[in-house]
C-alpha positions as CSV (number, residue, x, y, z in Angstrom):
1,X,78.9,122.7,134.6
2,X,81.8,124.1,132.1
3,X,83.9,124.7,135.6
4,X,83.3,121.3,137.0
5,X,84.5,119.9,133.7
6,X,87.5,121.9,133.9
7,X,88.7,121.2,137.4
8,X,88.2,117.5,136.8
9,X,90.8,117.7,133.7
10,X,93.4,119.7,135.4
11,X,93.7,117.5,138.4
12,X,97.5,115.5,137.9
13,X,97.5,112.7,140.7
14,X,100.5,114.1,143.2
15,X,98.5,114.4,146.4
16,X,95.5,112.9,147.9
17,X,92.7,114.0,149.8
18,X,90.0,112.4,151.0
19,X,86.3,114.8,151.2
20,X,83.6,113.6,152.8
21,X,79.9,114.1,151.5
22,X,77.8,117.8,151.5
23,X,81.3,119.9,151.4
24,X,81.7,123.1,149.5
25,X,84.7,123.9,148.2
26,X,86.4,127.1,146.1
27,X,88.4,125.9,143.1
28,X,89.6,129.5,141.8
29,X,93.2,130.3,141.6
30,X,93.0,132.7,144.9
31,X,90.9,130.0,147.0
32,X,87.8,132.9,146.4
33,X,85.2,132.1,144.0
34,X,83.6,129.5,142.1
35,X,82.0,127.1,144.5
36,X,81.6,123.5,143.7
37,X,79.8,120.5,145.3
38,X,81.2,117.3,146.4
39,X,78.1,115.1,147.8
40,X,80.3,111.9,148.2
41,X,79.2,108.9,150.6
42,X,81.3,107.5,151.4
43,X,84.4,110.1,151.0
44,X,86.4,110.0,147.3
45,X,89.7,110.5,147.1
46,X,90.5,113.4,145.1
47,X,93.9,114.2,143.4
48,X,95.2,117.7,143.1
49,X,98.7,119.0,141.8
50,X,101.0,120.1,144.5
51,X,103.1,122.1,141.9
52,X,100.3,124.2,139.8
53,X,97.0,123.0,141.2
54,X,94.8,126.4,142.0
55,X,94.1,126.9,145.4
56,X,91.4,124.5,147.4
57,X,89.7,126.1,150.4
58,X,87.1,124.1,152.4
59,X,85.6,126.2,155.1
60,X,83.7,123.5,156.5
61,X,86.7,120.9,157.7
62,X,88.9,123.4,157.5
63,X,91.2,121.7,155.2
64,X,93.3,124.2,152.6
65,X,94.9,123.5,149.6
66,X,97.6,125.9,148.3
67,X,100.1,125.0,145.4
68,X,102.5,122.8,147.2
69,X,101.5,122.6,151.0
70,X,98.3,121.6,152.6
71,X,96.1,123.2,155.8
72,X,94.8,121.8,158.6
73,X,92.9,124.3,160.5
74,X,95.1,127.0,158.7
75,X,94.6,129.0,155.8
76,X,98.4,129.5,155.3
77,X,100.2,126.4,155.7
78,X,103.8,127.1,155.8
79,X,104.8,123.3,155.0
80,X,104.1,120.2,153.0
81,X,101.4,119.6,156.1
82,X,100.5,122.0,158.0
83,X,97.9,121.1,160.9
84,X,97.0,123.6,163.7
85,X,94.8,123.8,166.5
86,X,94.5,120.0,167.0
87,X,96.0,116.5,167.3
88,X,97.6,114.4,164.8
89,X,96.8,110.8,165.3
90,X,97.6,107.4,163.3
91,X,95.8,104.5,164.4
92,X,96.7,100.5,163.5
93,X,94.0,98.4,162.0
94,X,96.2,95.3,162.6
95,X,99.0,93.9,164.5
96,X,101.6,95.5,161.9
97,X,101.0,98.6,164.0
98,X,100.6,102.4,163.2
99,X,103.9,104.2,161.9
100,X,105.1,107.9,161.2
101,X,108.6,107.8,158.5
102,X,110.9,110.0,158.4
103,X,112.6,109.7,155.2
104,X,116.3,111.1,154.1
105,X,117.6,111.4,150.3
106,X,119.5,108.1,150.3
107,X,116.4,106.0,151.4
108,X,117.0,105.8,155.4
109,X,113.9,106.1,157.5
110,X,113.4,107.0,161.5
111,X,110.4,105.0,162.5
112,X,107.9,106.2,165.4
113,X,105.7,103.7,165.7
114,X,103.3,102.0,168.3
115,X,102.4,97.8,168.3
116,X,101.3,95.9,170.5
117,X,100.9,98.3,174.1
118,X,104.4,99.8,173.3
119,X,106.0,102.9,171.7
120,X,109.1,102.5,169.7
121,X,111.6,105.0,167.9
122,X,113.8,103.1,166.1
123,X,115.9,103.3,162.6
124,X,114.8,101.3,159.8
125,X,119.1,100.4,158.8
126,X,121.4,98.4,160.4
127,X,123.8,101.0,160.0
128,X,122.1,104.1,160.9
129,X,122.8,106.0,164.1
130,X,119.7,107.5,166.1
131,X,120.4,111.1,167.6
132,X,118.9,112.9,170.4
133,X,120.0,116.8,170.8
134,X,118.8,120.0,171.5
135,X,119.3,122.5,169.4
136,X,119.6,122.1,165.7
137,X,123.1,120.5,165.5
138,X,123.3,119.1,169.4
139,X,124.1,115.3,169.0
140,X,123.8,115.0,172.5
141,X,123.0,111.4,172.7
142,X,123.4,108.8,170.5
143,X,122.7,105.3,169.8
144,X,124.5,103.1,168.2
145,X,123.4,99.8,166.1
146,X,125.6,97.8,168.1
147,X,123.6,99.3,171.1
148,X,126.5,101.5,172.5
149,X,125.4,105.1,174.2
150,X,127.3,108.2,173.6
151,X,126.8,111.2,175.3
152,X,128.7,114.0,174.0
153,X,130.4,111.2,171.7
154,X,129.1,110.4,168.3
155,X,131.5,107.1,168.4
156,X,131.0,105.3,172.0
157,X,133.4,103.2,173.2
158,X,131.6,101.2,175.6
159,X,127.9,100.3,176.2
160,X,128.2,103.9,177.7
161,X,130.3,106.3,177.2
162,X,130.1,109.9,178.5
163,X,132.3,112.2,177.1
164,X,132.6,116.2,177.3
165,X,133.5,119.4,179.7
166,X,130.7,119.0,182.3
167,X,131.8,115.7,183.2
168,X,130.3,113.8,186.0
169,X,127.2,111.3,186.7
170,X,125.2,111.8,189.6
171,X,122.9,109.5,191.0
172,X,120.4,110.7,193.6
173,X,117.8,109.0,195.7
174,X,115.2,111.0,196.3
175,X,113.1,108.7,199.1
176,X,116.0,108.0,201.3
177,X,113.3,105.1,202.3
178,X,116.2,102.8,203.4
179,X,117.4,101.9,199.4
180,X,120.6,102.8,198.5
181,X,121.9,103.9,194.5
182,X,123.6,101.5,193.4
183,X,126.1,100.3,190.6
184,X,125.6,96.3,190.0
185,X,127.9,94.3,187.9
186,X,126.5,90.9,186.9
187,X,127.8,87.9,185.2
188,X,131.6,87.8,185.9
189,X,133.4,87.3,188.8
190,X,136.2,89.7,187.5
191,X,134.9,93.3,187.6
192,X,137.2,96.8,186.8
193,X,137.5,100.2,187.2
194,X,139.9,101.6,185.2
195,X,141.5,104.7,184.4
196,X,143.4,105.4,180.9
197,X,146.6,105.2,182.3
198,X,148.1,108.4,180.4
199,X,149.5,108.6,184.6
200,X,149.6,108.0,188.1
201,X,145.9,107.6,188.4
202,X,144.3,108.8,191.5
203,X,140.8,107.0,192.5
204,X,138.9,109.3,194.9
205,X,136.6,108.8,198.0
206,X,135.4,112.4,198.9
207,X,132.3,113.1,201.1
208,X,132.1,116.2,198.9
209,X,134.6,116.7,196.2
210,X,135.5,119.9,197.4
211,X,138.5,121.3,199.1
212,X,136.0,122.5,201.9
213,X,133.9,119.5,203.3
214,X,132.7,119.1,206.8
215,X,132.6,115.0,206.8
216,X,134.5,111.6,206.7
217,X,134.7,109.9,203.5
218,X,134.1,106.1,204.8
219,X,135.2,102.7,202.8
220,X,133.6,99.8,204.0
221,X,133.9,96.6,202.5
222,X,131.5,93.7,203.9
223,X,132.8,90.0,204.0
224,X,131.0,86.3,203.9
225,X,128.2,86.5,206.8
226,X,129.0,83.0,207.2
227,X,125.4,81.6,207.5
228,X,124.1,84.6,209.8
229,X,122.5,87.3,207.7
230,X,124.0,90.5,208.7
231,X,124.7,93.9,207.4
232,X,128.1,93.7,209.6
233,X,130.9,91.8,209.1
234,X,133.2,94.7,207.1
235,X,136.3,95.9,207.0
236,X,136.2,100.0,207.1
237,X,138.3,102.5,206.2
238,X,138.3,106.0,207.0
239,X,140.1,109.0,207.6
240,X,138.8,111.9,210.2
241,X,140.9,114.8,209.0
242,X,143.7,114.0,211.4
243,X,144.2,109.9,211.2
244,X,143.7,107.6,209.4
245,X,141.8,104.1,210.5
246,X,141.6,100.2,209.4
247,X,139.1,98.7,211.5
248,X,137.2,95.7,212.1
249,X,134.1,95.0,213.1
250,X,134.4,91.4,214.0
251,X,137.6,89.3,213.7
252,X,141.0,90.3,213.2
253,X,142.9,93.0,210.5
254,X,145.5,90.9,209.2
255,X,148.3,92.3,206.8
256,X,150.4,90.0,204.8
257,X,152.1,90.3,201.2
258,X,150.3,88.7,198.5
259,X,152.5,85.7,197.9
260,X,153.0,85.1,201.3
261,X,156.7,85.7,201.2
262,X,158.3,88.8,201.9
263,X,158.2,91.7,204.3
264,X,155.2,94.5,205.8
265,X,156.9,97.5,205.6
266,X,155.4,100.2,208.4
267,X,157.0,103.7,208.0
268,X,156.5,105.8,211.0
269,X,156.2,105.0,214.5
270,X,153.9,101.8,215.9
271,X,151.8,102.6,218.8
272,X,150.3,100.5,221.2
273,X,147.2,101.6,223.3
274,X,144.6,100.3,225.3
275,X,146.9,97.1,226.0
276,X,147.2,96.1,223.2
277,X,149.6,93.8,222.4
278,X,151.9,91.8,219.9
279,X,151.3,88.0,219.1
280,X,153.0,86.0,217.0
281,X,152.4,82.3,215.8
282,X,156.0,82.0,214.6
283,X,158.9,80.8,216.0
284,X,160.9,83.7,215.3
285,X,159.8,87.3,216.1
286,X,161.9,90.0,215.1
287,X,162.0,93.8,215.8
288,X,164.6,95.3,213.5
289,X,165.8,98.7,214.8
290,X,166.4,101.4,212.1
């Protein structure tokens, strides 16, 4: 009785843990000796010192209480919490949802959480980054609070914004059921590809970009179907490893400066095959000899 007495005075409210009725427990400094019963139903909470509390061993749930951590199927919990062997679960009792914290020292949470049929990871400031990485210091992906992506970039630029040595995205179909990848820009009539301008920028088409490749790299860009649905209508270009092609598939290929004033310069030789011919709609037609 003495012991019970004892136990209940030395208890300093740090951590709580709820025991449910007919479980044994050992209160003795080394988790041994010294059993005690806890009939309790429903469960009590009870309150034991993380810092100096003796050692709490229940072989029956398997719940273990050693100065500062706490067991969960384990007898040697190297943590604050410690469960093996089995699940942790949190489950909501309303619409508020269930939610894991993770705190830091200035007061800024990570929040796992599940509501209403979705599962969220989000941060709990406006001003807090989350970070994805592997390894222990890999900030391999992050997300801004203004909702820009970096990868490889702890400070995106852009909505996305890749950035790194293994440069590249690659987008790959693997149905090949007649969809095609594609890159869609919505909501302006003004779309860009840019470059940084630090040069000449090159912008390549490659079937492979490789110095070795075995196929045509093919530009085709498709035109008003003028009523008629059609996947024709396109003007293609394309180079075979020895010339270089503009064609048509319907209509005519029609070069003329911008501002409609000035000249088409052709450097090289003009051939004619097939009988073709030359038509002009002006008055004047001139062939200026070098």
């Amino acid at each position: 009785m003495m012991k019970k007495i004892i136990l209940v005075l030395a208890i300093i409210t740090i951590l709580s843990i709820s025991v449910y009725g007919g479980t044994t427990a050992s209160t003795d400094g080394d988790g041994g000796t010294g059993d005690i019963t806890l009939p309790f139903d429903p469960p009590v909470i009870v309150p034991i010192n993380i810092t100096t509390g003796p050692a709490w061993n229940d072989a029956t749930t398997g719940i273990v209480f050693t100065p500062r951590n706490v067991g969960v199927g384990t007898i040697t919990p190297d943590n604050k919490l410690h469960i093996y062997g089995g699940d942790f679960k949190v489950t909501a009792t309303d619409d508020d949802g269930a939610n894991i914290y993770a705190v830091d020292n200035n007061g800024y949470a990570v929040d796992f959480f599940a509501q209403n049929g979705k599962g969220y990871l989000k941060t709990t400031e406006v001003s807090m980054d989350l970070v994805l990485g592997a390894g222990y210091w890999g900030d391999h992906l992050i997300i801004k609070p203004n909702g820009n992506v970096g990868i490889g970039i702890g400070n995106p630029g852009a909505k996305l914004h890749i950035y790194g040595d293994n440069k590249g995205l690659i987008i790959q179909d693997t149905t090949n059921d007649g969809g095609r990848p594609f890159i869609r820009f919505v909501g302006n009539d003004l779309n860009v590809i840019e470059s940084d301008d630090t040069a000449n920028e090159i912008f390549g088409v490659y079937s492979k970009f490789s110095s070795s490749r075995e196929n045509d790299a093919i530009v085709k860009i498709f035109g008003d179907t003028q009523g008629e649905p059609s996947w024709g209508r396109f003007l293609q270009l394309t180079h075979n490893g020895e010339d270089g092609r503009i064609t048509t598939d319907v209509g005519d290929i029609i070069l003329t400066p911008a501002s409609g004033n000035g000249n088409v310069n052709i450097q090289g030789d003009i051939v004619l095959e097939g009988g073709a011919k030359i038509v002009t709609n002006s008055e004047d037609f001139i062939i200026r000899l070098p």
